[in-house]
C-alpha positions in Angstrom: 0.0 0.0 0.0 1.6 3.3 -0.8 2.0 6.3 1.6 -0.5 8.4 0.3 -3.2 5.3 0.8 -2.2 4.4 4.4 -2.7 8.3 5.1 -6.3 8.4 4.1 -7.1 5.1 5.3 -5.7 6.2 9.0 -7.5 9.6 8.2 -10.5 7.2 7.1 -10.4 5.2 10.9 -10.1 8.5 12.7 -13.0 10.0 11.7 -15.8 8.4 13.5 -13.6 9.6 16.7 -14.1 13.1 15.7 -17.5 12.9 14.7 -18.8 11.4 17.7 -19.3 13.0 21.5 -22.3 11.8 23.0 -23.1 8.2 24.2 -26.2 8.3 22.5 -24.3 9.2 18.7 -21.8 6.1 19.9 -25.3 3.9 20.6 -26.4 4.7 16.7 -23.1 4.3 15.4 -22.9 0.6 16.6 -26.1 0.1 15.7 -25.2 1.1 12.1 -22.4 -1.3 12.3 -23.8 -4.3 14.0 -26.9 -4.3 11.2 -23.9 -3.8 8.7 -22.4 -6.7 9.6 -25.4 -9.0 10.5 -24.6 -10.1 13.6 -27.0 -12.5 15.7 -28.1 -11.5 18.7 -28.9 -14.2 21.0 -27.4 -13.6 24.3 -29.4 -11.5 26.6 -30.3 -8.9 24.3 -32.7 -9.6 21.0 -32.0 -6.6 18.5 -28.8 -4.6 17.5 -29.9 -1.5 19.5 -30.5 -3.6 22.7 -26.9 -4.4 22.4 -25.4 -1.6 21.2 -26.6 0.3 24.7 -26.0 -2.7 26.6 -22.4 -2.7 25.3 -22.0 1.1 25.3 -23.6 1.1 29.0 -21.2 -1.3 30.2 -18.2 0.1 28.7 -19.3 3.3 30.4 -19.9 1.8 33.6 -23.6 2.8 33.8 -26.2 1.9 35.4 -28.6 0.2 33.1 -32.2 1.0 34.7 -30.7 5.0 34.4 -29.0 4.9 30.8 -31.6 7.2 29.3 -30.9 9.7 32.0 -26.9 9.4 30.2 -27.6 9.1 27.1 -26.7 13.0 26.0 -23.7 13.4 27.6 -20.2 13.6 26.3 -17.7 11.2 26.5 -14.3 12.2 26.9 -11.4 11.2 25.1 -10.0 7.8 26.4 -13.9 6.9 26.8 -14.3 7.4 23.3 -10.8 5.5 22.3 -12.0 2.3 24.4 -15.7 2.4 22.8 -14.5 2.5 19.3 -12.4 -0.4 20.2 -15.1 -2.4 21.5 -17.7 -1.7 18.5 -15.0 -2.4 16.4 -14.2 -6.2 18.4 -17.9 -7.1 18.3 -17.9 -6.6 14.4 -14.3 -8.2 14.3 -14.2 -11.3 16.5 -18.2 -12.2 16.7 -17.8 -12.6 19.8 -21.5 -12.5 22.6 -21.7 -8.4 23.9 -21.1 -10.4 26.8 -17.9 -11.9 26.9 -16.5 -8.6 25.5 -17.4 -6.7 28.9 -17.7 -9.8 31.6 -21.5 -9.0 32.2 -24.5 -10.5 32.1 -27.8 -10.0 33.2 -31.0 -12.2 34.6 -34.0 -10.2 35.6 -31.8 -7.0 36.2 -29.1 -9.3 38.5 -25.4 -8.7 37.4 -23.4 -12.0 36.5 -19.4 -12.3 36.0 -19.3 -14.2 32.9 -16.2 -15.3 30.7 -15.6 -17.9 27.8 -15.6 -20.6 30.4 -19.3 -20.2 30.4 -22.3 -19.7 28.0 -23.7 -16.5 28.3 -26.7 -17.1 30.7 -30.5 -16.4 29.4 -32.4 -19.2 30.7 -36.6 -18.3 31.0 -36.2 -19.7 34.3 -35.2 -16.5 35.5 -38.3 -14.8 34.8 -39.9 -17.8 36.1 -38.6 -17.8 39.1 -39.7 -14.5 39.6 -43.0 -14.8 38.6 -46.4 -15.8 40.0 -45.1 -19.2 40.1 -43.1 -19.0 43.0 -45.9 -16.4 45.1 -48.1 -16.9 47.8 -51.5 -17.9 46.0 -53.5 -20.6 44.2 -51.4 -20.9 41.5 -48.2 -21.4 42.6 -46.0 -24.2 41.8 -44.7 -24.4 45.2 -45.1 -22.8 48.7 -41.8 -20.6 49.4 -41.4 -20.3 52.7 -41.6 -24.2 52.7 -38.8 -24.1 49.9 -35.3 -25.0 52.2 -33.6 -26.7 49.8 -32.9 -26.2 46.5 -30.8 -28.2 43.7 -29.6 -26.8 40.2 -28.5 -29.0 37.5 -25.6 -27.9 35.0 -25.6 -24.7 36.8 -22.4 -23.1 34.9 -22.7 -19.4 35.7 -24.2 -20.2 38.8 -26.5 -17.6 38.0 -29.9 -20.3 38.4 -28.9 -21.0 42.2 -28.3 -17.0 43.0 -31.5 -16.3 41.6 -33.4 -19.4 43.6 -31.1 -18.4 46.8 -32.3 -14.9 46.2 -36.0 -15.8 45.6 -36.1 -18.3 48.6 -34.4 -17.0 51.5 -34.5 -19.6 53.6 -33.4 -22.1 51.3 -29.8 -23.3 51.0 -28.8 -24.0 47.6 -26.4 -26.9 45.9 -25.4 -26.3 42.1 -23.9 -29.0 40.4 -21.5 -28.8 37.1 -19.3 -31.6 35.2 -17.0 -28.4 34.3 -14.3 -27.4 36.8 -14.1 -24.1 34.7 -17.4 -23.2 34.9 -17.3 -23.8 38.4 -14.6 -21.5 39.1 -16.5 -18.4 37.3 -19.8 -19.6 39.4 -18.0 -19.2 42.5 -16.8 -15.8 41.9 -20.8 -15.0 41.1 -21.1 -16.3 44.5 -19.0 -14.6 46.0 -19.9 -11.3 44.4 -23.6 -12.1 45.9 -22.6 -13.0 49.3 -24.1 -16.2 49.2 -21.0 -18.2 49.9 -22.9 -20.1 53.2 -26.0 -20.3 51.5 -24.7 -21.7 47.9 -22.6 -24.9 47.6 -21.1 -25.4 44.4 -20.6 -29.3 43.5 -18.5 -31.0 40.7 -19.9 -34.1 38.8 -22.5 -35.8 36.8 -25.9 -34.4 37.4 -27.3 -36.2 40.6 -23.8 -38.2 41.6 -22.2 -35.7 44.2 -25.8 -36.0 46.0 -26.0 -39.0 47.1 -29.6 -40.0 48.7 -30.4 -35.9 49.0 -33.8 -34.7 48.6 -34.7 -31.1 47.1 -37.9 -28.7 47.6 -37.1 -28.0 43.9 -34.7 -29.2 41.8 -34.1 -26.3 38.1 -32.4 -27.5 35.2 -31.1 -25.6 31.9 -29.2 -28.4 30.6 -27.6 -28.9 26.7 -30.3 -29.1 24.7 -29.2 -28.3 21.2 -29.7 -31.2 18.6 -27.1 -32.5 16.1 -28.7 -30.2 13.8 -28.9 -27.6 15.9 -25.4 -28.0 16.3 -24.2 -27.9 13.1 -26.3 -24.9 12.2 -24.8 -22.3 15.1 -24.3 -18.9 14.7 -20.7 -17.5 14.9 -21.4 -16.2 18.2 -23.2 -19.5 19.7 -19.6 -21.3 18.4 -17.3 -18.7 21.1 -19.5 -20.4 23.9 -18.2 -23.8 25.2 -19.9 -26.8 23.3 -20.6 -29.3 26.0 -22.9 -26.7 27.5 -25.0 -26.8 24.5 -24.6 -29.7 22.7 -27.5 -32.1 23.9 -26.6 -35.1 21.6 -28.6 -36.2 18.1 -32.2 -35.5 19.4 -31.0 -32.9 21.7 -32.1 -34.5 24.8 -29.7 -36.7 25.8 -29.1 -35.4 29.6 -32.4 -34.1 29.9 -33.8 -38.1 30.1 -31.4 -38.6 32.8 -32.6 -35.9 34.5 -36.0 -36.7 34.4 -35.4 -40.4 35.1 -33.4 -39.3 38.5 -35.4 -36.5 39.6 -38.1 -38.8 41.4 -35.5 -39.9 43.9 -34.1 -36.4 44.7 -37.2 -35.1 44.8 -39.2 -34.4 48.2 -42.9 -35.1 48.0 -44.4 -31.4 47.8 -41.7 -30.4 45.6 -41.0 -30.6 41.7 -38.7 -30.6 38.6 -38.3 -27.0 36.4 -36.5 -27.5 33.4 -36.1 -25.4 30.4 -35.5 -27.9 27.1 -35.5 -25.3 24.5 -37.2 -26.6 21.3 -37.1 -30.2 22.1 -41.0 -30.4 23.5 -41.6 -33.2 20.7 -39.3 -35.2 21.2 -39.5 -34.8 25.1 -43.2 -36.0 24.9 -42.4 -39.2 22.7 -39.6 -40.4 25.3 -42.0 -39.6 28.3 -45.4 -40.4 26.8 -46.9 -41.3 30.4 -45.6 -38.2 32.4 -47.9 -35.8 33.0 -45.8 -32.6 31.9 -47.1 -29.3 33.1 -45.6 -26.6 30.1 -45.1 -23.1 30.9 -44.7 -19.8 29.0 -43.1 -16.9 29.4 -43.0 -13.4 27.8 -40.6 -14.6 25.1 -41.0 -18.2 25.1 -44.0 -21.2 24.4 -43.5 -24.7 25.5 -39.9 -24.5 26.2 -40.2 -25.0 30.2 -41.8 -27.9 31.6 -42.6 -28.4 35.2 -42.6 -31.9 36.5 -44.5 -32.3 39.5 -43.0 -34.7 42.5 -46.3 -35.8 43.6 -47.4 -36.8 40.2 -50.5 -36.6 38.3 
């Protein structure tokens, strides 16, 4: 490239820099270059201007439920330097919003998150904050008679903080294969306090129990088919596999789980388990259990409860 080329291309880069002051013009301009580059968006945030302002917000260490009193004012210099960087990674590596700024959110709860992890998003969250859990006719469960609580292929840990959080009185065990994941869940534990409340546990779904007994057991296992697999976005490949991939049919664990829960379960309790688009195939290994699907704002028989006293 000759001199007078690398000149305007540098002159080219610099521009946006100049052009650009308030945190609302950076918000537009990554939107402009997220839709330019058709990126997915599938990891807490649905739409490029969702995650342009999450990204920007972050960056900028802002409060999310107060961004739009920010949004107008200036950033300065070094601000601006680091947030053209970070569009500019999103476009460039493909990489989740999330991983980018080691943040996630569940129902407005903050979560540590790294490549060690998926990017948490499970509809339990909004479950578990729901109706479902409250005093009334229609709850799944009592929760002041919720004391113990068991999540399955908890990764982030971000399932058991929201239960712990939910059900005070409850102590929680989360359970994970992945020694990695565990170590990022323990610093979301810690980061919540919840270190006497929360025990983190390494092994195969139900094997570190032994003969324990849960109020509730919540699950958000791998349930991605071979297909589904194959098919990934670029930014669903930067997440670790094993926590997606749930074999050729795409429920592979989730029979073992639902096979086990009956003996972990205690006998006013139940099984909550988000299965993604696997419903069919759910129903034709388990044509006898009585399944109790649930929606949620964003979702339609992709949570089933399973209740422990049966039907």
């Amino acid at each position: 490239m000759s001199p007078k080329r690398k000149r305007a291309g540098a002159a080219a880069r610099k521009k946006p820099a100049r052009e650009l002051s308030t945190i609302l013009d950076f918000v537009r301009y990554a939107v402009s270059r997220f839709r330019a580059a058709k990126l997915v968006f599938a990891h807490g945030t649905t739409d490029p201007v969702a995650e342009a302002a999450f990204l920007v917000g972050e960056a900028l260490h802002l409060p999310p439920e107060r961004f739009d009193a920010f949004s107008r004012a200036r950033v300065t210099g070094a601000e601006r330097t680091a947030l053209l960087r970070l569009i500019a990674a999103r476009v460039r590596s493909r990489k989740p919003a999330a991983y980018l700024v080691r943040r996630a959110y569940i129902q407005g709860v903050p979560f540590y998150v790294d490549e060690r992890v998926i990017v948490p998003r499970s509809y339990l969250g909004e479950l578990l904050a729901g109706d479902l859990f409250a005093e009334g006719d229609y709850s799944l469960v009592e929760p002041g008679k919720v004391t113990r609580v068991l999540d399955l292929c908890t990764g982030s840990g971000c399932l058991a903080i929201l239960a712990a959080l939910r059900f005070p009185d409850a102590t929680v065990d989360a359970v994970d294969t992945s020694k990695d994941a565990l170590d990022v869940a323990r610093i979301n534990v810690a980061d919540h306090g919840l270190e006497k409340r929360v025990r983190l546990l390494r092994g195969d779904l139900y094997k570190p129990l032994g003969d324990a007994r849960y109020d509730l057991i919540l699950a958000n296992p791998p349930y991605v088919d071979a297909a589904g697999m194959a098919d990934l976005p670029p930014e669903c490949r930067h997440e670790p596999r094993r926590a997606l991939a749930g074999g050729a049919d795409g429920i592979a664990i989730v029979r073992r789980i639902i096979a086990e829960a009956p003996r972990h379960l205690g006998g006013a309790g139940g099984l909550l388990c988000e299965v993604g688009r696997t419903r069919e195939a759910i129903e034709r290994a388990f044509s006898k259990t009585p399944f109790l699907w649930l929606d949620t704002e964003e979702s339609s028989g992709e949570v089933f409860w399973l209740d422990a006293k049966g039907p």
